[in-house]
VOLO-817381 format. One line per field, with one value per residue (C-alpha): residue in one letter; x, y, z; residue number from 1. Coordinates in Angstrom, 1 decimal, decimal comma, padded with zeros to 4 digits. Layout:
BEGIN
res = (A;...) .
xx = (X;...) .
yy = (Y;...) .
zz = (Z;...) .
n = (NUM;...) .
% end
This chain:
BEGIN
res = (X;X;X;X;X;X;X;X;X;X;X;X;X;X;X;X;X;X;X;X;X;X;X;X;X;X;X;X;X;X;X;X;X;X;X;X;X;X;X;X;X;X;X;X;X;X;X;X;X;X;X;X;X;X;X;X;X;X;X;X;X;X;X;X;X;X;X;X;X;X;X;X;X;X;X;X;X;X;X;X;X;X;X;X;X;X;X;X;X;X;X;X;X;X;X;X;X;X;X;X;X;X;X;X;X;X;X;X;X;X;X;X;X;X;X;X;X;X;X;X;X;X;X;X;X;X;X;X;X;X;X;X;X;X;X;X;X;X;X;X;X;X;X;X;X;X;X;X;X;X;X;X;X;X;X;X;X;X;X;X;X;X;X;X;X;X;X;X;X;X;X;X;X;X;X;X;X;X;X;X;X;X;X;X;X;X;X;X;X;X;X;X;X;X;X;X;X;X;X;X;X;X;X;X;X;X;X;X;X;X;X;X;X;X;X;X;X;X;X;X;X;X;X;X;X;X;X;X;X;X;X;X;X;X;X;X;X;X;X;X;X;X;X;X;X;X;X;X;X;X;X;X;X;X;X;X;X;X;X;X;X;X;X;X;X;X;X;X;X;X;X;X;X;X;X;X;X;X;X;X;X;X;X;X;X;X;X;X;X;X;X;X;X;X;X;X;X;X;X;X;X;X;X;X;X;X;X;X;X;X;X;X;X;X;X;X;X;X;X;X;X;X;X;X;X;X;X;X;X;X;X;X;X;X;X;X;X;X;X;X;X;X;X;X;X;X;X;X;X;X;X;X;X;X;X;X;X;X;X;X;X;X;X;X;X;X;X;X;X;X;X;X) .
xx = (024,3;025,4;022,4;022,7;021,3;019,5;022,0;024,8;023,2;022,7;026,4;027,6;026,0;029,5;028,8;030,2;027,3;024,5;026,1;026,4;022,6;021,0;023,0;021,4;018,5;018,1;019,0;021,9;024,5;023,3;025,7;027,5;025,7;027,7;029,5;026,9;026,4;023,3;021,3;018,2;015,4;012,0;008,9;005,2;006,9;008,2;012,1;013,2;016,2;018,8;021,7;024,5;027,3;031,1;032,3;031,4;033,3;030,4;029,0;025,7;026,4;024,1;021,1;021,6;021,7;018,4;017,4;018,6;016,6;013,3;013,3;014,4;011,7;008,9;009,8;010,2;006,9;009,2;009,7;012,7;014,0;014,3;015,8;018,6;019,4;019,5;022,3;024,2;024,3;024,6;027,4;025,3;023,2;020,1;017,8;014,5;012,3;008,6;006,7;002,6;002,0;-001,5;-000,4;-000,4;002,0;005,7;004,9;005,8;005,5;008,6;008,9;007,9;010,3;013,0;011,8;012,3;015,6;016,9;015,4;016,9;020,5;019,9;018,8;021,8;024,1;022,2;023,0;026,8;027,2;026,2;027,5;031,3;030,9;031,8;028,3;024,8;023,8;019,7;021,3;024,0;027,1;027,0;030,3;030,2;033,1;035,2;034,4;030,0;031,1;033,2;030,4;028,1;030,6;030,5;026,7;024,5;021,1;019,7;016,6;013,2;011,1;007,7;004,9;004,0;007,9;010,4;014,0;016,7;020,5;022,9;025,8;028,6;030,0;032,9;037,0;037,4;041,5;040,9;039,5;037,6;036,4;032,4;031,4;028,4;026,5;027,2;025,5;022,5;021,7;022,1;019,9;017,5;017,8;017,5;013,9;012,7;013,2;011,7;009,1;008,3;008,5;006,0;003,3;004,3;003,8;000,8;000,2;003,6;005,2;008,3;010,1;009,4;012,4;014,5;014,8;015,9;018,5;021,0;019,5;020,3;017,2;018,3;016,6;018,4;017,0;012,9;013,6;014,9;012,1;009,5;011,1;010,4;006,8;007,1;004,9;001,8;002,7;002,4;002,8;006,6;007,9;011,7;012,9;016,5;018,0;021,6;023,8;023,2;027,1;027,3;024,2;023,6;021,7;020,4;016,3;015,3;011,7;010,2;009,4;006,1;005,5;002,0;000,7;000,0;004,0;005,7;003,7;004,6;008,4;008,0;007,2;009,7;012,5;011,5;011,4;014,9;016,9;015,5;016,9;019,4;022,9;024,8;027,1;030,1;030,5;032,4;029,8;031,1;028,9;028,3;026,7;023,4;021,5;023,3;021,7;023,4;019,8;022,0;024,9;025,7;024,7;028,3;027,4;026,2;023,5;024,7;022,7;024,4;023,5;026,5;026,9;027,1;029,7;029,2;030,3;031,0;027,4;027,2;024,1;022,9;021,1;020,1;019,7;022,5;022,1;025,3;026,3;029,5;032,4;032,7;035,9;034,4;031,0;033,3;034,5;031,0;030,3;033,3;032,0;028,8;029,9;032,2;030,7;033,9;032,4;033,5;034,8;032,8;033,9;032,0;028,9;025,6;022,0;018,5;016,0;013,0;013,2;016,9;020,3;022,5;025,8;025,8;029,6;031,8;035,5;036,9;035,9;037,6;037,2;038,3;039,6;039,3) .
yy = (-002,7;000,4;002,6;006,2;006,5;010,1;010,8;010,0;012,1;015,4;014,3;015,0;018,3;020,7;023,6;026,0;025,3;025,9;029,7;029,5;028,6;030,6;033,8;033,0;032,3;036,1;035,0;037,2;036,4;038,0;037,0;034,1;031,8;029,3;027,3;028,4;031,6;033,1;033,2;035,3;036,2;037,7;035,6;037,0;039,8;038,2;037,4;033,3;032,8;029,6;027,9;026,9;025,0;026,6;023,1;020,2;017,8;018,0;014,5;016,1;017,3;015,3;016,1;020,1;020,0;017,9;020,8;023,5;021,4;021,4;024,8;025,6;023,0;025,4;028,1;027,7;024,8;022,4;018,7;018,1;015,8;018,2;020,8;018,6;017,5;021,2;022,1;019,5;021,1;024,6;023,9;022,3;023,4;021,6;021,3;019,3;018,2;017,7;015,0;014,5;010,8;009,2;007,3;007,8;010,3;010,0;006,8;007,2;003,9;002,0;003,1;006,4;006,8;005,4;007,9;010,6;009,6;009,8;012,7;014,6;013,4;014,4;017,7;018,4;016,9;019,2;022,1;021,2;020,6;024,1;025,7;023,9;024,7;027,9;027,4;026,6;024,4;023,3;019,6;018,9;017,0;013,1;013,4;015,2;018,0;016,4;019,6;019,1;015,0;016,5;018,2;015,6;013,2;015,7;015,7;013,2;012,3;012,8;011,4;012,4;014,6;014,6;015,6;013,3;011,8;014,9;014,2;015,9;016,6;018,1;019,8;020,6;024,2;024,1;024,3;027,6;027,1;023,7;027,0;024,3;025,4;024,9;025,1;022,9;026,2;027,7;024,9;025,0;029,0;028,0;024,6;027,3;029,7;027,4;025,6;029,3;030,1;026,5;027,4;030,7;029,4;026,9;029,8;031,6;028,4;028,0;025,0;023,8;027,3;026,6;029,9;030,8;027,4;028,8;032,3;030,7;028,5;031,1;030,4;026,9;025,5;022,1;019,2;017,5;019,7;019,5;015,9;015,7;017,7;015,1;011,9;014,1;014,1;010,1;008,4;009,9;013,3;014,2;017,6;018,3;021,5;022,3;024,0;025,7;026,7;028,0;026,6;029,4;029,4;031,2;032,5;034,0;036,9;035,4;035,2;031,7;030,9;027,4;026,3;024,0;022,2;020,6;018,1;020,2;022,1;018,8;017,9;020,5;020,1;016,7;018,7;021,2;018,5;016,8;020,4;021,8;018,2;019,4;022,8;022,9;023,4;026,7;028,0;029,9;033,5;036,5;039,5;043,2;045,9;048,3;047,4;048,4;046,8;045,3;042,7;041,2;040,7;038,9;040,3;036,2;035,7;034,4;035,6;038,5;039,0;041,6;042,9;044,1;045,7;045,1;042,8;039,0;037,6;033,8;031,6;034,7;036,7;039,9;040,8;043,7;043,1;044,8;042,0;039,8;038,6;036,7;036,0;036,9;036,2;038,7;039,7;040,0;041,7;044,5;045,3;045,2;048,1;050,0;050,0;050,9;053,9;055,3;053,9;051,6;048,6;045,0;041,7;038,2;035,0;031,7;029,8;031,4;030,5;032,1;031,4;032,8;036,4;037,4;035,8;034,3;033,6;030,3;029,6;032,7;031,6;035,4;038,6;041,9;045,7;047,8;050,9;052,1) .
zz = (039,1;041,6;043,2;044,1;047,4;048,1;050,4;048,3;045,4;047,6;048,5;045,0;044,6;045,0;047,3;044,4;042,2;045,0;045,0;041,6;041,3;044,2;042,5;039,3;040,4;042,8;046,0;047,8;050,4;054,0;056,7;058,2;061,2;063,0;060,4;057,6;055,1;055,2;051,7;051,5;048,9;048,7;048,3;048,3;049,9;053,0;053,6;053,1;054,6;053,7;055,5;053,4;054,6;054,6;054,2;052,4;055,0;057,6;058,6;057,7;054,3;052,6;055,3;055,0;051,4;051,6;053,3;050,6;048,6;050,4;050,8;047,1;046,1;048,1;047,0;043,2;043,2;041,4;042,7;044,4;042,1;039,4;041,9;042,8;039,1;038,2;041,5;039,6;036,1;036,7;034,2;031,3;028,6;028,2;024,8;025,6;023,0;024,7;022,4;022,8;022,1;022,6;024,9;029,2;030,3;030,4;028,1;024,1;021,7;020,9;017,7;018,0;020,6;018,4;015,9;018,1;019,3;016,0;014,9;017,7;017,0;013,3;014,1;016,6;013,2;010,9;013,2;014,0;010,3;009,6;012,1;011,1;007,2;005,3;003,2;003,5;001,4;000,4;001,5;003,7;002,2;003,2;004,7;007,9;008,9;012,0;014,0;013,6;014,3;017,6;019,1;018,8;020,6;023,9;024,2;026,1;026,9;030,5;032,0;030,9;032,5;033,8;030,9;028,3;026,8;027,0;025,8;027,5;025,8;028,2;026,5;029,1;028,8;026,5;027,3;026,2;026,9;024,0;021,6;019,7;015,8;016,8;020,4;021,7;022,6;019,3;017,8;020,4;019,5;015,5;016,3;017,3;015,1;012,3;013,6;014,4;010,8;010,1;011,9;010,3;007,2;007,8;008,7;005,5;003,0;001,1;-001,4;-002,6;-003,2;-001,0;-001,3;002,2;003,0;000,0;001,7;005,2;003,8;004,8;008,5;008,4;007,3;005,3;003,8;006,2;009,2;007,8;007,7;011,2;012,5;010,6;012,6;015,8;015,2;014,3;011,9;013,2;012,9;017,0;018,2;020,0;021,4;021,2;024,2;025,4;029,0;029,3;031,9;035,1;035,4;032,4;030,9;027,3;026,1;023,2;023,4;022,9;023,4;022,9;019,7;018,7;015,5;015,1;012,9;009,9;010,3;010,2;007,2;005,2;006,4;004,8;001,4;002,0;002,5;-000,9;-002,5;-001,2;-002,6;-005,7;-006,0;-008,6;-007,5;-006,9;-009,7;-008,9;-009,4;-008,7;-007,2;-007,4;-005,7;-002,9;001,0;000,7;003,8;007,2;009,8;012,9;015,0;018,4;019,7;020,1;016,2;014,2;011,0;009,6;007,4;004,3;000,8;-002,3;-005,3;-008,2;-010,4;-011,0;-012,8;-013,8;-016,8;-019,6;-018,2;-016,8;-014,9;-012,6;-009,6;-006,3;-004,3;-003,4;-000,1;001,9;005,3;006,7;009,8;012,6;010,4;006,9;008,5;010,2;006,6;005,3;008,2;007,0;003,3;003,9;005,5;002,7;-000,1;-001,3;-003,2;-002,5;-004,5;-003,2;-005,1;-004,3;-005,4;-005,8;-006,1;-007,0;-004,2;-006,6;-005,1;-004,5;-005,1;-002,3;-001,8;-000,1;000,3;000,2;-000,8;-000,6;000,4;-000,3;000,1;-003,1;-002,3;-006,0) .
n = (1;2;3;4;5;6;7;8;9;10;11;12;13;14;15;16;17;18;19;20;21;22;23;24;25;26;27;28;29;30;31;32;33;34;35;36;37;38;39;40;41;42;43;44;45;46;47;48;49;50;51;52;53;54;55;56;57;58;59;60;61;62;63;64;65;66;67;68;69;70;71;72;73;74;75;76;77;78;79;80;81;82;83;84;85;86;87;88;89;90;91;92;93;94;95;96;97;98;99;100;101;102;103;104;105;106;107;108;109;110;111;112;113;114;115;116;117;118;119;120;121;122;123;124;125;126;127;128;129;130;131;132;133;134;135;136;137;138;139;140;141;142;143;144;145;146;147;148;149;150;151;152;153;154;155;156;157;158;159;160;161;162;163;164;165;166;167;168;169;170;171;172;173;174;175;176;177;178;179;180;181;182;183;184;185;186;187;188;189;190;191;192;193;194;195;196;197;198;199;200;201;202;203;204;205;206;207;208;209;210;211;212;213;214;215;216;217;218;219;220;221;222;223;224;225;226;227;228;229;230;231;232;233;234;235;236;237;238;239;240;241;242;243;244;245;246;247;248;249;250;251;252;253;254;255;256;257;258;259;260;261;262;263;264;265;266;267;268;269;270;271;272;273;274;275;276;277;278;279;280;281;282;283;284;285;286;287;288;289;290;291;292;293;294;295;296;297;298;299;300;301;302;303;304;305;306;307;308;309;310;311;312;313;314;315;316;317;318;319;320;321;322;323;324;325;326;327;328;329;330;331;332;333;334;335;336;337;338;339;340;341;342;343;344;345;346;347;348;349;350;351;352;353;354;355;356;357;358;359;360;361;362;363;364;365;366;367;368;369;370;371;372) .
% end
């Protein structure tokens, strides 16, 4: 069994990341001294000042980055174990999931651990499946697209943190010259869109009236999803917290605060899961009708959120309705924009369903603009 030395894991921390990091993190190049650049910020109003090596072929490589991480440990009150793993992944995402056991901290029982473990693969699956289908289905198909089964191959799970158990996934940043069909951060930002809106939906439901799930479906709330949230929370139903930090070498400007479920949320995400395998599958249709509401909250958000009013054309009936909710590509949302602006109304074919207060289109097979 090999063993990382301190000295030979300050050793691997690449001189390109500390800049990376200190930049990211407010500290600003000053000056050069001897064989060393100059880093300074501001703390409690007084001036901290770093030496960072030019070259990472000194013999005492390893001891001044021991001291970048003393002083980076001081100044941010973090232990220097955690600074030194985050110098090291300035090029990772990381999604933690903090669980609350009963038990001594950083401690978690066998089999609520292995609970957890799988409920935090299934909820990345949930996510990559959604985020590499054309629909959103109440349940997720069985069979798994290749690009959601991709994704999950590229992330892997760190050490755990200090604070009762946490779980740590690091996602590296993607290739962007592979262009792959679903990016591991794309699938981070709709993980937590998707348990936001589980979330929500949990403060919203009363009783077993479920519609609040129904109308998030289009977020990426799944059976599947609720049901990976429950094995979170293991068989006694402990409170977790879902968080997200973006890798400092390429940050995002989506807004992603933590996320907590307590014991009375992941019970009623039990119910919810049972309720949304229930919901009676979508029939196709063709919708005709004019833009009459646009949504695109995030800059970083893939779809589009559209309403129509028109008409629903299913299985020889014809019926009006001014709610037809659907969520569009960058492409198809830029033509929604256009019609909304002249009035031209627009032809969706694919497969519908009644969510108890509005009709969606869950899977959209084509969308046109009619110019007459």
């Amino acid at each position: 069994m090999s063993y990382e030395s301190p000295n030979d894991e300050r050793r691997t921390v690449d001189l390109t990341a500390i800049a990376t990091y200190l930049r990211s993190t407010g500290w600003r190049e000053s000056g050069t001294y001897s064989r060393a650049i100059v880093w300074t910020t501001i703390v409690d109003e007084s001036e901290v000042e770093l030496l960072v090596p030019a070259t990472s072929e000194l013999r005492d490589y390893a001891e001044r980055v021991a001291d970048i991480v003393r002083t980076l440990s001081f100044v941010e009150g973090r232990p220097e174990p955690e600074v030194i793993r985050d110098l090291r992944s300035t090029q990772v995402d990381v999604y933690q999931v903090r669980t609350v056991p009963d038990t001594p901290s950083g401690t978690i029982p066998l089999s609520e651990g292995l609970r957890a473990v799988r409920g935090v693969h299934d909820l990345l699956l949930a996510a990559a499946t959604a985020a590499a289908s054309p629909e959103r289905p109440s349940v997720l198909p069985s069979q798994k697209p290749l690009a959601a089964k991709a994704v999950i191959d590229q992330l892997r799970l760190g050490q755990t943190s200090v604070g009762s158990y946490v779980l740590r996934v690091e996602s590296p940043l993607p290739d962007v010259s592979l262009k792959p069909t679903v990016s591991t951060r794309d699938v981070l930002l709709l993980l937590h869109q998707a348990a936001s809106a589980a979330r929500d939906a949990v403060a919203e439901t009363y009783g077993d009236n479920f519609i609040e799930f129904e109308e998030r479906i289009g977020d990426g709330v799944s059976a599947n999803l609720c049901d990976a949230l429950v094995y979170i929370g293991g068989q006694r139903q402990s409170m977790f917290e879902l968080s997200f930090s973006w890798a400092v070498a390429s940050p995002t400007e989506a807004d992603t605060p933590l996320i907590r479920f307590d014991s009375r949320a992941i019970s009623t995400l039990k119910r919810a899961a049972k309720h949304l395998r229930m919901l009676p599958v979508a029939e196709a249709v063709v919708v005709i009708g004019r833009v009459t509401h646009l949504e695109r909250p995030r800059p970083t958000d893939k779809l589009g959120k559209v309403q129509l009013a028109g008409t629903i054309q299913a299985k020889d009936q014809h019926r009006e309705e001014d709610r037809i909710v659907m969520r569009l590509n960058p492409q198809q949302y830029a033509l929604a924009v256009a019609t909304h602006g002249d009035g031209r109304n627009v032809r969706v074919t694919g497969a519908l369903r009644h969510t108890g207060r509005q009709y969606e289109i869950s899977r959209i097979d084509q969308f046109e603009v009619l110019d007459d």
